[in-house]
C-alpha positions, 0 to 999 in steps of 0.5 A, spaced: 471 427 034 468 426 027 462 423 032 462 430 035 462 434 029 457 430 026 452 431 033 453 438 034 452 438 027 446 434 027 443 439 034 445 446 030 442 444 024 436 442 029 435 448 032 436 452 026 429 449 023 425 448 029 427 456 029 421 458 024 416 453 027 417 455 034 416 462 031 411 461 026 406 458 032 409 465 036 406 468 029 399 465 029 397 465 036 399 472 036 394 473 030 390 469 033 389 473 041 390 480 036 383 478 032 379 476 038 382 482 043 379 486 036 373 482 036 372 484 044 373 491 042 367 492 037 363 488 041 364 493 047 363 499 042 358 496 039 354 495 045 356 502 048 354 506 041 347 501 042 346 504 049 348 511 047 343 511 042 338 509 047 340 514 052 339 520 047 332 517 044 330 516 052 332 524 053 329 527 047 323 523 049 323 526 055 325 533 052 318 532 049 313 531 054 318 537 058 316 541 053 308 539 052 308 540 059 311 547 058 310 550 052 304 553 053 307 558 059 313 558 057 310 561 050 305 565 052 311 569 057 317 569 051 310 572 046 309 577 052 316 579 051 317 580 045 311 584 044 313 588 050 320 588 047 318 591 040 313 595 043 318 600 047 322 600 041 316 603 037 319 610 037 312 613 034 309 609 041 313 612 045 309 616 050 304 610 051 301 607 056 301 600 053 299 593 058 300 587 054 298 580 057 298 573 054 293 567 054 294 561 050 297 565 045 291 570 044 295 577 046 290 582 050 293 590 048 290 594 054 291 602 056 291 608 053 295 610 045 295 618 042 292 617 036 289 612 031 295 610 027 298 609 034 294 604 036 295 601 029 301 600 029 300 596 037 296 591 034 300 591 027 306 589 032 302 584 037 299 581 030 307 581 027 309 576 033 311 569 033 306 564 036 300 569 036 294 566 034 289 573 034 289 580 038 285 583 042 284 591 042 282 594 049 286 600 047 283 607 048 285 612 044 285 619 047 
């Protein structure tokens, strides 16, 4: 019996020191597969930030020639709205017979005003205007 004890002795204390290897291995590899899942995951996000930053200079680049291609219409009828918009707001152009157009930034006043100062104050507003380059004066005092 002493051959038994000793056996299952040797067999425990065995187990009991083979336990931490087996687990320190476990440990290490875990590590291991968590250090190359992390390194996948920055690759995959630093490739996925590259192709954002890509996209974002495609689209302002597109923007742009949308923009250049545009601009000079798009300018010249938000210019002509505001003009006409504070046009109207003028309470001393009230009764006025004004036209406003607009051509490459040069902003043309037509029609008929009251007075002098009256026709002053068109042109100092259409001069007033963001983007306008120069006024024309076709007004007619009556």
């Amino acid at each position: 019996m002493s051959c038994l004890r000793w056996l299952t002795t040797a067999v425990l204390a065995g187990a009991v020191l083979a336990g931490p290897a087996c687990t320190d291995k476990a440990v290490d590899e875990s590590k291991k597969d968590a250090r190359a899942a992390l390194d996948a995951t920055k690759a995959g996000a630093d490739k996925a930030i590259e192709a954002t930053k890509k996209a974002g200079d495609k689209t302002a680049s597109v923007a742009k020639e949308v923009a250049a291609a545009t601009g000079a219409a798009v300018t010249d009828g938000w210019i002509t709205t505001k003009v006409k918009a504070k046009i109207a707001d003028e309470t001393v152009l009230n009764g006025s017979d004004i036209t406003v157009e607009t051509d490459n930034h040069v902003v043309t006043l037509k029609g008929a005003v009251r007075s002098r100062p009256t026709r002053d104050r068109a042109l100092e507003i259409a001069r007033g205007t963001e983007g306008v380059a120069r006024v024309v004066d076709q007004l007619v005092v009556q």
